[in-house]
N, C-alpha and C positions, 0 to 999 in steps of 0.2 A: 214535412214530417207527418206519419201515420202512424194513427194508434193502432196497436195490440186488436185492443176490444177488451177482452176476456183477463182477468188477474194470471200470470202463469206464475210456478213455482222454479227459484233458482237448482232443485235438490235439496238445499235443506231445510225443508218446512216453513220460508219463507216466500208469502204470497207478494208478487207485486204487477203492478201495469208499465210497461216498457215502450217508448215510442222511439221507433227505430227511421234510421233516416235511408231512402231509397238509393241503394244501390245499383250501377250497370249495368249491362253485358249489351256484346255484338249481337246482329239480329241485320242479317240479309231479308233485301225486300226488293220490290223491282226498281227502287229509288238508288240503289245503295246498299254499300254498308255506312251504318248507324249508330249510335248507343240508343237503348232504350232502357227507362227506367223502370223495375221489378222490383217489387212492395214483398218484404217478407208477412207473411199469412201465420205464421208457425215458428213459436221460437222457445224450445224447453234446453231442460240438462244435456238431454240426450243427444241433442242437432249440436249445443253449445254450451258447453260447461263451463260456467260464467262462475257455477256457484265454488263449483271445485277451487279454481285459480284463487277465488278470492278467500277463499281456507286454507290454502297452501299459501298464501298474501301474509295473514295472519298469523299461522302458525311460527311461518318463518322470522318476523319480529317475534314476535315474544321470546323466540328460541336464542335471537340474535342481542335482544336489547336487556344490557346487566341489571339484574334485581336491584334494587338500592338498598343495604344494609347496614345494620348500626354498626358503627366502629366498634372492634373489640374492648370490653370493658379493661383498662390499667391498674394494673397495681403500683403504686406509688413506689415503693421499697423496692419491686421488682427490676425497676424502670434502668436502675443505673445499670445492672446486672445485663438489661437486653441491651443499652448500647455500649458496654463493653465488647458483650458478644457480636454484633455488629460491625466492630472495629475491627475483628478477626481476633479477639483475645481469645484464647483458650480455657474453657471454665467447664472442669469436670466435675466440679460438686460444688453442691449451695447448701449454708448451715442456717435455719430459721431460729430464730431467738422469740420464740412464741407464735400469733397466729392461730390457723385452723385448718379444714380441710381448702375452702377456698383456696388462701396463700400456696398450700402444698401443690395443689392443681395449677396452678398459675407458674409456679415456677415446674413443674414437669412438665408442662406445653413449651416455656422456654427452652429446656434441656433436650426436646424432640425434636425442636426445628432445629435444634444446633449441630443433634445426631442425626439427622435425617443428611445433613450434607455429605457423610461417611457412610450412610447405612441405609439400605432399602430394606429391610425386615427387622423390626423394632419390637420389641416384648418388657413389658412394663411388671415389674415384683413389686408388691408391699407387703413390709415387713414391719414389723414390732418390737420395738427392743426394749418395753416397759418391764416384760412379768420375770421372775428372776432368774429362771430357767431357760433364757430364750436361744430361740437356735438363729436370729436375723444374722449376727456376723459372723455364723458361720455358712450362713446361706450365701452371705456376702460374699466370704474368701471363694467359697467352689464357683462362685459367677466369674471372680477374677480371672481364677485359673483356666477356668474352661473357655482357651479363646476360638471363637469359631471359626470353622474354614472358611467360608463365605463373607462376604460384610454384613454380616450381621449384627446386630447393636440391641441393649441392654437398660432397659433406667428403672433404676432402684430406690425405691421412700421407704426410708426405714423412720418411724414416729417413735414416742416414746426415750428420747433421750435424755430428760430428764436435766441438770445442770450442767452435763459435756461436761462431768470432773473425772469421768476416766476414757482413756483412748484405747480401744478393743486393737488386740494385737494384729485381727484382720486385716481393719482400718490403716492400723502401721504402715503396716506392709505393704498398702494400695497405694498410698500417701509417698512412700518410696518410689516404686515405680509402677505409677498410674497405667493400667491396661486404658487402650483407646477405644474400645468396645462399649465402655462400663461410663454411664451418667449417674451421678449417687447427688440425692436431696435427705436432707435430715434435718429433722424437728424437734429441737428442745424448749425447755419454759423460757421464759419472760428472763430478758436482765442476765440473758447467760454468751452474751456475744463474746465475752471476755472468758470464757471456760477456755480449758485445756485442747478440749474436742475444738471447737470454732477457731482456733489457731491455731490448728495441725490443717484445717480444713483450708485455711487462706491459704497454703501453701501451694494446693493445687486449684484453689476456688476463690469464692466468697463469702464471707458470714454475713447475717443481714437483720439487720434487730426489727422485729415487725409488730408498731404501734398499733392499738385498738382506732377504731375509727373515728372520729369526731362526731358529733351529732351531727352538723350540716352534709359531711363527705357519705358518712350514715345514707342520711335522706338520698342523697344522688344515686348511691349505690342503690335503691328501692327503686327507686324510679327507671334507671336505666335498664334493671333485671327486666320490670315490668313491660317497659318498650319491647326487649329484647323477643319476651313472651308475649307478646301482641296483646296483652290485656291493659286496663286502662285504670286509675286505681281513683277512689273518691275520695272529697274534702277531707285530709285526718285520716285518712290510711294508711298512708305510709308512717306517722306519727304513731299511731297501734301499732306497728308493726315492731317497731323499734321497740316500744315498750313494753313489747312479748318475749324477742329475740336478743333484744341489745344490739351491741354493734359488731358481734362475732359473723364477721363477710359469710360462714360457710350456715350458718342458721338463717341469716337474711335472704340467701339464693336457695334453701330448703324451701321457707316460706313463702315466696313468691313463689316458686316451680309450682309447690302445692295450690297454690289459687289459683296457676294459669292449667293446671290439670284437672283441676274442679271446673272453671269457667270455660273456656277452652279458647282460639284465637277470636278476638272483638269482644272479650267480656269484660267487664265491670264492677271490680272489686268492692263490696262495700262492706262498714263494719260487721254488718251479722254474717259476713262467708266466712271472719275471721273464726267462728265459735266451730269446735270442733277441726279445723284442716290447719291453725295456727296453735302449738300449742306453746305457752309460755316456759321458756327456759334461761331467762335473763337471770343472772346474780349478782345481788349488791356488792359492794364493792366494802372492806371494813368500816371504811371511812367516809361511807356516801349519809349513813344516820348522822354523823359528827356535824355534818355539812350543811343537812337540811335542819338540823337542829340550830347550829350559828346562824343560819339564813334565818332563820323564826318559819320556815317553811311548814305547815301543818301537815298540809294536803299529801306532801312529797316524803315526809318523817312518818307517816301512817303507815303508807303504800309500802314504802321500805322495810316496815318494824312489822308488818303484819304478813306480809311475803316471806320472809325469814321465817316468821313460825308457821306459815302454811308448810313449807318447805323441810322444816325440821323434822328428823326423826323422832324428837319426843319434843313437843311443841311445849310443854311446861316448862321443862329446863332452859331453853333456849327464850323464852318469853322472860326468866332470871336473867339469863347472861345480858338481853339487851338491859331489864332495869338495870343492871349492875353499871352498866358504859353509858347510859343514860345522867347516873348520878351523877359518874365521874366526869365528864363533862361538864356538868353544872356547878360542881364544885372548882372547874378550871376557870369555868367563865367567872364563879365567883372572886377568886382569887387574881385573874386578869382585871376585872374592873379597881378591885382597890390599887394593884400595879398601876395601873392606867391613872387614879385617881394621885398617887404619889409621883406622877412623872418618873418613874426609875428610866433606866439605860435600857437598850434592849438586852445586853449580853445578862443582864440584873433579874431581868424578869423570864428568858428562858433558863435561867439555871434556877430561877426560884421553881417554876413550872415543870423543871425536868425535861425540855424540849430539846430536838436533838439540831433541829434545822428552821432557820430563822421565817422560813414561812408558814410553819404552823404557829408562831409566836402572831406574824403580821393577820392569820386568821382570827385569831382569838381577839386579839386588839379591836380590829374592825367588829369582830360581834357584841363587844362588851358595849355598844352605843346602841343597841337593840335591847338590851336588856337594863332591867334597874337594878339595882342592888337589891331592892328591897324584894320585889318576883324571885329573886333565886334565893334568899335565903329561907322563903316564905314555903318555897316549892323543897331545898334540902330540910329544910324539920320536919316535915310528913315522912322521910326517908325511911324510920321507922315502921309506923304502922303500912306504908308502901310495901317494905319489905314483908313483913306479916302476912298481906292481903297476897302477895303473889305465892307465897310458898305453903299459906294454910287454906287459901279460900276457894269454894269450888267455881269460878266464874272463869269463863272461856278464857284463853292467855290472848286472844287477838283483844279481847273485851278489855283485857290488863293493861297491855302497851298501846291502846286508843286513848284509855284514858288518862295514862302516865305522861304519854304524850301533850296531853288538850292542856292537863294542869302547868306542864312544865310551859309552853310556848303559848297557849293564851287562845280561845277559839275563835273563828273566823279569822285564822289567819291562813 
């Protein structure tokens, strides 16, 4: 073997030393013919393009070898929906019993690939059928009619439906006889799987009741957005996050986009990126004060009582409504603990209470062993001058129900 000598360049700006091993050739002499051994002198791009081949080496993997990618995020409710479709079940429309835009996305990506089997040119409408005046089912019926010459295909989200207690004459008529063109998704509130509309809709579809998320499924869903965005989130982030957005899926995948469009791919989410690009839109829930207040929750009955009247259009009046549910409360837990203390029946003690369903009974029961008798009755005879203080005094209303709260539940809790 002979060196080089000299560093030479393959062509792409890579220097190196090469020792090349002596090659052949014939060579007449008065002996003979021969082999004699010839040392290359000289070895660039140009004689031999080492460096080309092994960039076309290169290139051709990475071209050839598949990206690894996150599996598409599931919707749970969705789930049953894709493997009907799956099975070759036929499903031209899905009825949402609450949800967001997330869910609505999620199941329009289902109704595409179902349409895509039928149709190479696909056009996507949203419509609105909330304001009173709306023109959605009539934009509806002329999609029906208008079938097109080509296979061409249609999917339609009409939101805004409201409790599905009336069925647009449109809709009727589609429901009759389904044009194969037309995919139709629709979105009404909470607890309305049982309307009129979502059992006109099973007839050519599915209706689909779609729960809020649970805190832990919450969490997942942060996390997975965040992978998905290449960005990496810190201790307690994704715990902010939730307690900005709640667990409404299409606010959770707003706020992550937004960090992974601030920080960009390999960033690093931390609480202070959340100030200004997350902005909070979580809403309590009626009955989440009820809850942290039987919990003896301080911290969580603050946040709650004092976000409501950030919130509020006129933060006084609404700083009343909660003293007013605050009392009442206390006068239930009052009246729980002497139930509890007489051993009554349960059927004795929700009709003393006016309850309608036996586990707001079993909540009150369990609270009433966090509380004394003596703290709530001590906390209802201030009730009075309480009410005074909120409706004549001039001090902040956050200032009012902080401190309504401390008295009623006991500080440092």
């Amino acid at each position: 073997m002979r060196p080089l000598g000299p560093k030479y360049s393959l062509g792409l700006g890579v220097p190196f030393t090469l020792k090349l091993p002596p090659r052949k050739r014939w060579s007449l002499s008065r002996r003979g013919l021969r082999f004699q051994p010839v040392f290359s002198s000289r070895f660039d791009a140009a004689s031999f393009p080492l460096g080309w081949l092994l960039l076309f080496g290169v290139l051709t993997f990475k071209m050839t070898t598949p990206f690894q990618k996150e599996p598409p995020l599931s919707i749970p409710e969705l789930e049953p929906v894709k493997k009907q479709m799956d099975s070759g079940s036929l499903v031209f429309a899905i009825y949402l019993a609450g949800g967001d835009d997330f869910i609505a996305n999620g199941a329009l990506e289902l109704m595409e690939a179902d349409l895509k089997k039928t149709s190479t040119v696909i056009t996507t409408e949203r419509l609105d059928a909330e304001p009173a005046k709306t023109e959605a089912w009539a934009r509806l019926g002329e999609i029906a009619i208008n079938v097109p010459m080509f296979d061409d295909g249609t999917l339609v989200l009409i939101t805004g439906c409201g409790k599905g207690e009336k069925l647009p004459s449109e809709l009727k008529r589609m429901i009759s006889s389904w044009p194969p063109h037309v995919r139709l998704v629709l979105t009404g509130n909470r607890k309305s799987e049982t309307s009129p509309m979502a059992k006109a809709i099973k007839e050519v579809g599915v209706a689909v009741a779609v729960a809020d998320l649970k805190d832990r499924a919450a969490q997942t869903l942060v996390e997975r957005l965040a992978a998905e965005n290449k960005i990496t989130l810190a201790p307690g982030v994704s715990f902010l996050i939730l307690d900005l957005v709640g667990p409404d899926r299409g606010s959770i995948e707003a706020a992550v986009t937004a960090l992974a469009d601030y920080l960009g791919p390999g960033g690093k989410a931390t609480a202070e990126n959340l100030q200004g690009l997350v902005l909070r839109s979580r809403k309590s829930n009626p009955w989440d004060l009820d809850e942290a207040i039987s919990n003896r929750n301080l911290k969580l009955a603050i946040k709650i009582a004092t976000r409501d009247v950030e919130d509020a259009k006129d933060p006084k009046s609404q700083a009343i409504r909660i003293m007013y549910g605050v009392n009442r409360h206390a006068r239930n837990l009052l009246i729980a603990c002497d139930l509890v203390k007489q051993r009554v029946d349960d059927k004795t003690a929700m009709k003393s209470l006016n309850l309608s369903w036996p586990f707001m009974w079993e909540r009150l029961r369990k609270a009433t062993s966090r509380y004394t008798h003596h703290e709530l009755v001590t906390f209802l005879n201030q009730a009075v001058d309480t009410d005074l203080r909120f409706k004549r005094g001039n001090v902040a209303p956050a200032v009012l129900v902080t401190d309504l709260l401390t008295r009623l539940i006991g500080p440092g809790r």
